[in-house]
Backbone as CSV, one residue per row, in Angstrom:
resi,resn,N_x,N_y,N_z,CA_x,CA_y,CA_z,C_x,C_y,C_z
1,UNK,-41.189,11.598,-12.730,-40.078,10.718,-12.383,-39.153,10.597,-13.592
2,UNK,-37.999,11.172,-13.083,-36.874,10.895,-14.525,-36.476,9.297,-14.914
3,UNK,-36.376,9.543,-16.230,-35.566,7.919,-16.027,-34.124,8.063,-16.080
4,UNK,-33.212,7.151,-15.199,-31.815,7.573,-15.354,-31.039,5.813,-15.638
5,UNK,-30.268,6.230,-16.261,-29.805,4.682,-16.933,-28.075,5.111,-16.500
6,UNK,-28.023,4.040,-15.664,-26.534,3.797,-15.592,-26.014,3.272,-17.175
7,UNK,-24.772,4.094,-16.844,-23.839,3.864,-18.326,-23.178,2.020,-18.196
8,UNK,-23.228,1.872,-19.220,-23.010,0.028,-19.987,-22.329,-0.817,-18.830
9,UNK,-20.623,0.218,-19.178,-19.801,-0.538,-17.774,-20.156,-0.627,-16.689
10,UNK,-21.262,0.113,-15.985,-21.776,-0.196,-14.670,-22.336,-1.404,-14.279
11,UNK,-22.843,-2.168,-15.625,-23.428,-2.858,-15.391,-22.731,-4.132,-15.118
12,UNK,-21.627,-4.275,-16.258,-20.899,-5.679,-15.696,-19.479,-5.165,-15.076
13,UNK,-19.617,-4.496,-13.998,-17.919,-4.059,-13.406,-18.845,-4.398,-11.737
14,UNK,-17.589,-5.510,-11.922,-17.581,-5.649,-9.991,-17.530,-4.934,-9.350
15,UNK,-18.374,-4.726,-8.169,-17.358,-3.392,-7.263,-16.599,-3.869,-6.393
16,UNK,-15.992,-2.684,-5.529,-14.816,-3.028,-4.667,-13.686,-4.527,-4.857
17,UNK,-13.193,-4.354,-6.263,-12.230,-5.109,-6.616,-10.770,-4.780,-6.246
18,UNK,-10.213,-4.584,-5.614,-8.942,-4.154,-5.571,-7.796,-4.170,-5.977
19,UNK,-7.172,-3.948,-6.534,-5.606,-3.962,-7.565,-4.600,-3.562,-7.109
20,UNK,-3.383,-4.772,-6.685,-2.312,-4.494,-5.754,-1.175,-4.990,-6.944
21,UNK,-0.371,-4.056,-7.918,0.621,-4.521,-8.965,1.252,-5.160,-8.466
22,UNK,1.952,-5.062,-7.017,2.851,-5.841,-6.389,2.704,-7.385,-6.729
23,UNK,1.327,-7.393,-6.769,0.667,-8.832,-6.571,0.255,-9.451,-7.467
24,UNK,-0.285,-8.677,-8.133,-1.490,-9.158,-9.145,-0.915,-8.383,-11.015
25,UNK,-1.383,-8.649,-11.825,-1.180,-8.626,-12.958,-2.783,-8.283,-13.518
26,UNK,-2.725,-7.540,-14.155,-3.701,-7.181,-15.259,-4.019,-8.051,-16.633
27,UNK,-5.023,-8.472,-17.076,-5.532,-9.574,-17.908,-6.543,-9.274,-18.142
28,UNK,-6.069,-9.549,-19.587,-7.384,-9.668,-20.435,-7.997,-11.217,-20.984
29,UNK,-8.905,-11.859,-20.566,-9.085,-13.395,-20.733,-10.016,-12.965,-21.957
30,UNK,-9.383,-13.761,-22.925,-10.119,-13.710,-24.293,-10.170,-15.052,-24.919
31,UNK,-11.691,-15.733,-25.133,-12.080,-16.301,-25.609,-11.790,-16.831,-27.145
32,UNK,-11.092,-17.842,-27.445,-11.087,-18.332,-28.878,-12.726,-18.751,-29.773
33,UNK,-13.415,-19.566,-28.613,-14.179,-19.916,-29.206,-15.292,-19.110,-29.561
34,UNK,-15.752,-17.981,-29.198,-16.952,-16.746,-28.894,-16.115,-15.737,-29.313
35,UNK,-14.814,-15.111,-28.959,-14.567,-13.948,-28.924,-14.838,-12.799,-27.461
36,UNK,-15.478,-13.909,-26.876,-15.796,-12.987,-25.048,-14.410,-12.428,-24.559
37,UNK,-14.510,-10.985,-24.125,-13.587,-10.665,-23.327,-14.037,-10.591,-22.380
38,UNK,-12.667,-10.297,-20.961,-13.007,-10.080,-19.248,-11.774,-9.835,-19.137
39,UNK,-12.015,-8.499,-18.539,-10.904,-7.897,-17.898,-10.737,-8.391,-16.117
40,UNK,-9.436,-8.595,-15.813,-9.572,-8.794,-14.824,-8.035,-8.842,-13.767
41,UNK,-7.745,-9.465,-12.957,-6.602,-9.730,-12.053,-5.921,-11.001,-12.143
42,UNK,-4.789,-11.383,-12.098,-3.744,-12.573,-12.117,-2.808,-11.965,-11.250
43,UNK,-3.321,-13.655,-10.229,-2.178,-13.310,-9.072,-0.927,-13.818,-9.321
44,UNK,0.243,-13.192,-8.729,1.355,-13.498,-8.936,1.872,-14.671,-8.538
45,UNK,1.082,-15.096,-7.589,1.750,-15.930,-6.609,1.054,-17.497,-6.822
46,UNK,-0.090,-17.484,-7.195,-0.619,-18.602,-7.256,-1.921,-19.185,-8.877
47,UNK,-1.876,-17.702,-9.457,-2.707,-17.765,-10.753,-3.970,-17.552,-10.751
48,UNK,-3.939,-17.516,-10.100,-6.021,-17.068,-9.472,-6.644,-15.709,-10.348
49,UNK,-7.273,-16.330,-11.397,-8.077,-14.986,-12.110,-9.234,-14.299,-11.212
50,UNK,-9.561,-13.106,-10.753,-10.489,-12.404,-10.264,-10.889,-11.627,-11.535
51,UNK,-11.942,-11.868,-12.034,-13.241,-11.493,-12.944,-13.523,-10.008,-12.569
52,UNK,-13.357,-9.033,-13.233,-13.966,-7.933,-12.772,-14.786,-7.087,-13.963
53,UNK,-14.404,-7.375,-15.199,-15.273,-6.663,-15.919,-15.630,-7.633,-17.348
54,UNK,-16.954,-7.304,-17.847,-17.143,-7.855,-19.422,-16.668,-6.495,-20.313
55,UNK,-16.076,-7.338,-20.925,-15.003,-5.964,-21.864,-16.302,-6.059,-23.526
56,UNK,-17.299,-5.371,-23.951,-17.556,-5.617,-24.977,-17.588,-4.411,-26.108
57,UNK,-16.490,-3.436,-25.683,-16.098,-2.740,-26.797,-14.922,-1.891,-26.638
58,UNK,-14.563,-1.292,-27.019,-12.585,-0.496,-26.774,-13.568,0.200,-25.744
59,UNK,-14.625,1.204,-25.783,-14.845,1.990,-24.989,-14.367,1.158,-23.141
60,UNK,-14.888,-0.019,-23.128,-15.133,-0.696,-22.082,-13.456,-0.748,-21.718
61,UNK,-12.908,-0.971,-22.449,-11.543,-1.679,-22.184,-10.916,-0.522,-21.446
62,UNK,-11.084,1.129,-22.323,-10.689,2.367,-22.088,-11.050,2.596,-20.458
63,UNK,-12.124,2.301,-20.235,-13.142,2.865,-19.125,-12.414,1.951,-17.533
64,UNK,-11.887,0.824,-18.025,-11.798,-0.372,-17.011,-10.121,0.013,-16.792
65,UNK,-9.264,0.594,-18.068,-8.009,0.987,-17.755,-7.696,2.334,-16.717
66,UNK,-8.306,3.238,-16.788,-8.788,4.318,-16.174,-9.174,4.043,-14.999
67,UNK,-10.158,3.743,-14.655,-10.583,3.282,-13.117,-9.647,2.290,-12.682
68,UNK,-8.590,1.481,-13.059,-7.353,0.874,-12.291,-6.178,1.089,-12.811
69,UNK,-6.048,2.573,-13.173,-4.876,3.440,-14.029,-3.743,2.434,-14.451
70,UNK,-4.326,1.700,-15.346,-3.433,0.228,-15.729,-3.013,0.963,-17.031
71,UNK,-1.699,1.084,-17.706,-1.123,1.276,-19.001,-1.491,0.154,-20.089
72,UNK,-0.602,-0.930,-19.859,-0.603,-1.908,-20.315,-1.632,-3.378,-20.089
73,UNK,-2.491,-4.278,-20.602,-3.040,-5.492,-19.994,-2.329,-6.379,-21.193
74,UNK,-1.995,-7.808,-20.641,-1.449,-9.040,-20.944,-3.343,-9.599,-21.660
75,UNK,-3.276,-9.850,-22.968,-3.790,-11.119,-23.428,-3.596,-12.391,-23.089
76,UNK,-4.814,-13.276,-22.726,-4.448,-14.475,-22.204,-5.611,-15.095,-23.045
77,UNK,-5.415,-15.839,-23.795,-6.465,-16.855,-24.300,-6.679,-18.166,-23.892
C-alpha cells in the first residue's frame, strides 16, 4: 500500500468556492495580531467575506492565485 499525501493547499482550500469578479473582490484578510493569513472573496454588494483558503506561505498565495486566475488581491487587515 503506497502512502500518498495530498499537497499542503489541499488541505485548507475549500472546495467548490466560486469567483464571480463582477461580484466579488479578491482578499487577503491579514491578521495584526498573529500574522494569520486567508485568502478569500468580498462581496461587492454587501461585504460578506467567504473564507476559502489558509495562506501560510507565498507558495500558498501563488497556488490560490492560479486556481482563481486572480492577478492582483487587496490586503485587508
Amino acid at each position: 500500500m503506497s502512502m500518498f499525501r495530498k499537497p499542503r493547499y489541499d488541505h485548507s482550500l475549500s472546495e467548490n468556492i466560486p469567483f464571480d469578479p463582477d461580484k466579488q473582490i479578491a482578499i487577503l484578510k491579514c491578521s495584526i495580531c498573529n500574522g494569520e493569513q486567508v485568502a478569500g472573496f468580498k462581496s461587492k454588494e454587501n461585504g460578506h467575506f467567504t473564507e476559502v483558503m489558509l495562506i501560510r506561505s507565498d507558495e500558498d498565495l501563488v497556488k490560490f492565485k492560479e486556481l482563481y486566475e486572480i492577478e492582483e488581491i487587496k490586503k485587508e487587515y
